[in-house]
N, C-alpha and C positions, 0 to 999 in steps of 0.2 A: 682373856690374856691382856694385862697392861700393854700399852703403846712400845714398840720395839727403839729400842735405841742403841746408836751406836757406840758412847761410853754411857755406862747409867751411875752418876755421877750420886743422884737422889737416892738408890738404893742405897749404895754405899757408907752415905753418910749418915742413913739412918741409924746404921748398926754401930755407931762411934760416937753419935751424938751426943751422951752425956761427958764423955772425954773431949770433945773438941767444942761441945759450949763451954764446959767449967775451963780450958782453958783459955779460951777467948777472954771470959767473962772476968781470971785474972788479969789478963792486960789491960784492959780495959780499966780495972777496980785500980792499978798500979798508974795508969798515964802511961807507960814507958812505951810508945808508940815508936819510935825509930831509935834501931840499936840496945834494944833492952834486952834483959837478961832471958828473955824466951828465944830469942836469935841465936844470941852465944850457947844457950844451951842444945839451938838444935844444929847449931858448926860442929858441937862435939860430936851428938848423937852421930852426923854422915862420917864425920873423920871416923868412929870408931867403927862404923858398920862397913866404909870402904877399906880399912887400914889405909888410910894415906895420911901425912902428916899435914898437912895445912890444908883446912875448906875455907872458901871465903865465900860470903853468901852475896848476892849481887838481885838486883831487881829483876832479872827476866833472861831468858835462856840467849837472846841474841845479845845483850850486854854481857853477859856473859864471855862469848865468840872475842866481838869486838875487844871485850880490855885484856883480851891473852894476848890478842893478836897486838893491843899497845904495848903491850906490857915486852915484848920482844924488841921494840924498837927498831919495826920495821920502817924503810923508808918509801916514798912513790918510786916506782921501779921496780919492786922488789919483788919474787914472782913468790904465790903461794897457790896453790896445787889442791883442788879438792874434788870430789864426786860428782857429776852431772846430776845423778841419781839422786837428791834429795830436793826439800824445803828452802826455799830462797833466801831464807835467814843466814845459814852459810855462806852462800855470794853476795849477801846484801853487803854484810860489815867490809870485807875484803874489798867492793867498790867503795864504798864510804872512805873507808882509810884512804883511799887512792893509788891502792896496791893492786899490780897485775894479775889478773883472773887466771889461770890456768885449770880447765878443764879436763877430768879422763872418762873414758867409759866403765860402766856397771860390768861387777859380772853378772852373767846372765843368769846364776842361780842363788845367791846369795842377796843379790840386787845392792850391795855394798862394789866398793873404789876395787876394781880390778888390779892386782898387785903385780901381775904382767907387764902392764902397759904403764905400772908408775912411772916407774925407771924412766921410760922413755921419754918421758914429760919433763923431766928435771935439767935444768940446763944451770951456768953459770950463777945467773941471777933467782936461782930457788932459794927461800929460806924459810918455808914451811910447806909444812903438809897436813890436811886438816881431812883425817878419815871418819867419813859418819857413817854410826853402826843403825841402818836402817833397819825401823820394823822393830826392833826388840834383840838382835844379835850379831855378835861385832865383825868388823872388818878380819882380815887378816893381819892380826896386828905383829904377829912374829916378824913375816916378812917384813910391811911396813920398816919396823923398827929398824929392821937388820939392813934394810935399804936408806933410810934415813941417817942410820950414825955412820953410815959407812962414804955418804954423802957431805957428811955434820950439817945436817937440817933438824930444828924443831919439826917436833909434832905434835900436833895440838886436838885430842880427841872431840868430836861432838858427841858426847853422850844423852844428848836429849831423848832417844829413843828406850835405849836398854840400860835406863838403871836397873842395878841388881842383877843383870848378868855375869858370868863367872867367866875369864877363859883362861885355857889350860894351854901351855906352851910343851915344846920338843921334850923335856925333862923333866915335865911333869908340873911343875909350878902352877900352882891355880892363882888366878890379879881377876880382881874385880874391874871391869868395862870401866874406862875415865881414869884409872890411876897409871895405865901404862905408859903413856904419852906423857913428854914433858910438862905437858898441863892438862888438866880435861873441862871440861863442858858440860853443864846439865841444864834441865828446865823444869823448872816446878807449876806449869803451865795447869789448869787445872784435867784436864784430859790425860795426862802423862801419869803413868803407873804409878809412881809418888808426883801427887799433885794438891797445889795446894787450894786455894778459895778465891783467887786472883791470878795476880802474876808475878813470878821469882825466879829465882835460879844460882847459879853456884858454881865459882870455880877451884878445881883440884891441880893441889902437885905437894910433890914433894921434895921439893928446889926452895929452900928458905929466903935465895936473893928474892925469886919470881916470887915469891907470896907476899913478903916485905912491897914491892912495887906493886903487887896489883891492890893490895889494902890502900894501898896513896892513891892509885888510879880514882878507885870508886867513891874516892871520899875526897875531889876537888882537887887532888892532885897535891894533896897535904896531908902530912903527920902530925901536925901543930896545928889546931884551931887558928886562919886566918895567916898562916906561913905557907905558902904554894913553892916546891918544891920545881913540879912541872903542872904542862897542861894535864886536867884528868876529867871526870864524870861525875853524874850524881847518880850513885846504881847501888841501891840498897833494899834488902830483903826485910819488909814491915814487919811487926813485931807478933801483926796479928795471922798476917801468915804463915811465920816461922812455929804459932802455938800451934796452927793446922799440922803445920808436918812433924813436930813433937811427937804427937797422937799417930800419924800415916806411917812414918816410919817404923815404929813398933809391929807392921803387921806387913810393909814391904815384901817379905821371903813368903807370907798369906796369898798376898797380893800375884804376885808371880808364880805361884801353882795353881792358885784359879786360872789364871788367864791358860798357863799350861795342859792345864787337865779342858780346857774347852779347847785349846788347838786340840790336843790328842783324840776330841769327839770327834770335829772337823774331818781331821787328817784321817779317819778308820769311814768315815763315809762318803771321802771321796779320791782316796788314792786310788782306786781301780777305775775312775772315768777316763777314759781315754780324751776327753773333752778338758778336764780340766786339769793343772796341776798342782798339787801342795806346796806349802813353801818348804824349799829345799833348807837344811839345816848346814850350818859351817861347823865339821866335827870339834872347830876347838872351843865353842864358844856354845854355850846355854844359850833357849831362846827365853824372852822374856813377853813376847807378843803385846809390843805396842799395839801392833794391827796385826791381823792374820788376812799376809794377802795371798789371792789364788793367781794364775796365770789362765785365762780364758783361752784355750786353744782351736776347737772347735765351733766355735759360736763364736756370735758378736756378742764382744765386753758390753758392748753399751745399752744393747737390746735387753740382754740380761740383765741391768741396772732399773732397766724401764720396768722390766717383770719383776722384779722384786719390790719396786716402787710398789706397784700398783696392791699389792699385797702387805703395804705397810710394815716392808722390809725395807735400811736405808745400807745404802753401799756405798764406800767411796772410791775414788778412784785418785792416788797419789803416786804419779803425777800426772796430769795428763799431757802437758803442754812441756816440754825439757827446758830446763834453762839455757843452754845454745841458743834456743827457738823463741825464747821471750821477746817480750820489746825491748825490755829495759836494759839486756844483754846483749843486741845484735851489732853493737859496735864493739865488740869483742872479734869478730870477722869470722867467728864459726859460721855453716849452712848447715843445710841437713842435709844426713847423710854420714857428715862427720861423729856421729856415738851412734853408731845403728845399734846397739843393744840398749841403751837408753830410751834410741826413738822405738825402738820395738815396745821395750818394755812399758812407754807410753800407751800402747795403745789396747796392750791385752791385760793389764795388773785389774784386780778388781776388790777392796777390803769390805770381808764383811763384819758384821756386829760382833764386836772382842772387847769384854771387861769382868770385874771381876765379879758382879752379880748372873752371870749369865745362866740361867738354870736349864734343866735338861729338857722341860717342854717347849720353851721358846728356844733351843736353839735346834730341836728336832724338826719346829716349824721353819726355822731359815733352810734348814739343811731338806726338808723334804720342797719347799719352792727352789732352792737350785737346783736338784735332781730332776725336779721336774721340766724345766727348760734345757737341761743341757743333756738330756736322756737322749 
């Protein structure tokens, strides 16, 4: 058995290779390295696979964040509202702008922005709300929504998890994860279900003013070659990993039943341990299994990390430390205590190896060393 990984990246790319050399191998032969026509080509490919009407492609999933979140013309003061439950890239931009952090708790089985306890969080000075759809499947975004316009607050999805997820609202309406929100978020990070060979990313809406300003944001805060409008960014998605996702995206909807069909192994040989628990599903939202994480209830998470180790099995554990409880956050004035479903969920989440190569004797080998420690 090859070395076990948690994305296997090399597999992947072997089965594509001649499509993502030839077309490296064009841009390359063309020069057209920043803003060439393999970019603009793969802006349409997502506009056409999300239906949204404007993508803009940007250098990286937290530039991304950050030029939505310019792009609103937020001021210092101004409160924006997000998940404890995620990647620090979310709270990073939100400190960087100089805008006030507001923190909510997880729910507990979805491990996305609990849509209870939003409300509660919103006061005068909100003017966003930034829900990330953790793991591979969304928020509650109906609620959200309905609690957001009723507020008039933007909302600005983090889709870096579940591209390609689908969610279905009250009435039936199926919207593709990142187009609901008045803007959305992705990351083309290479580990991310559509990923590229570097690092990229992409913002969506369907707001013609907001796509007009965030093209000026990413491009120096200019329409006009060397005419600066306002302050903005250098955040652009290279040429040559735009030919990568030309090629990924044609097999994204591939990509997301793989990953599917190995939760569904998962989930069939360990829903009955009273030791562990599967990841609960939000009925309105498809998963797309960024990660496939368990909930360790009976054992130590961390023991079990070590046994898997030792067995040349790798697990992750996202998150372990809450952002409340960071360094870099604790002038925010939270303790612990304040998201106990956060700090719980700190301390039992455990991911194991989820991509789209995963074949059925290495992942019978992961699944027969967890049964074996948590039996």
């Amino acid at each position: 058995m090859e070395k076990i990984q948690m994305v296997d990246l090399s597999g992947q790319y072997k089965k594509i290779k001649p499509e993502v050399d030839a077309q490296i191998q064009e841009v390359i032969d063309s020069c057209a390295f920043i803003n060439g026509p393999a970019v603009k080509e793969f802006q349409k490919h997502l506009e056409n696979y999300l239906q949204v009407k404007h993508v803009i492609p940007c250098g990286n999933g937290t530039d991304a964040l950050q030029i939505s979140l310019m792009a609103l013309g937020l001021k210092p003061g101004d409160e924006v509202i997000t998940s404890n439950f995620t990647f620090v890239a979310t709270v990073e931009v939100i400190a960087l702008l100089g805008l006030e952090l507001v923190l909510v708790d997880a729910d507990p089985n979805t491990f996305n922005i609990d849509p209870k306890l939003l409300e509660k969080a919103i006061t005068k000075n909100t003017k966003a709300i930034v829900p990330v759809h953790v793991f591979g499947q969304g928020a509650d975004m109906e609620s959200i929504m309905q609690i957001a316009n009723k507020h008039k607050i933007t909302v600005v999805e983090d889709n870096a998890q579940a591209i390609g997820a689908d969610y279905t609202f009250a009435d039936g309406k199926t919207q593709k994860l990142g187009t609901i929100g008045h803007l959305g978020c992705t990351s083309f990070f290479p580990s991310k279900n559509l990923g590229c060979y570097g690092d990229g990313g992409a913002i969506m809406t369907n707001n013609d003013a907001l796509a007009e300003k965030i093209r000026q944001i990413t491009n120096h805060g200019s329409k006009k070659k060397y005419y600066h409008q306002e302050v903005g960014v250098n955040s652009r998605l290279d040429s040559i990993q735009a030919a990568v996702l030309n090629v990924k995206i044609k097999y994204l909807d591939n990509y997301c039943a793989a990953r599917q069909a190995a939760a569904a192994a998962y989930d069939a040989a360990f829903s009955k341990n009273n030791n562990i628990e599967i990841p609960a599903r939000n009925k309105k939202s498809t998963h797309v299994f960024h990660q496939y994480t368990l909930k360790i209830k009976g054992k130590n998470r961390d023991e079990l990390r070590e046994f898997l180790a030792s067995k040349g099995i790798p697990a992750m554990i996202y998150y372990p430390v809450p952002l409340h409880l960071q360094e870099a956050y604790l002038n925010l004035g939270y303790k612990s205590g304040d998201f106990p479903v956060t700090e719980h969920l700190s301390g039992i989440v455990l991911s194991l190896p989820m991509h789209t190569e995963l074949d059925a004797q290495t992942q019978k080998y992961i699944i027969d060393a967890v049964l074996e420690f948590v039996k």
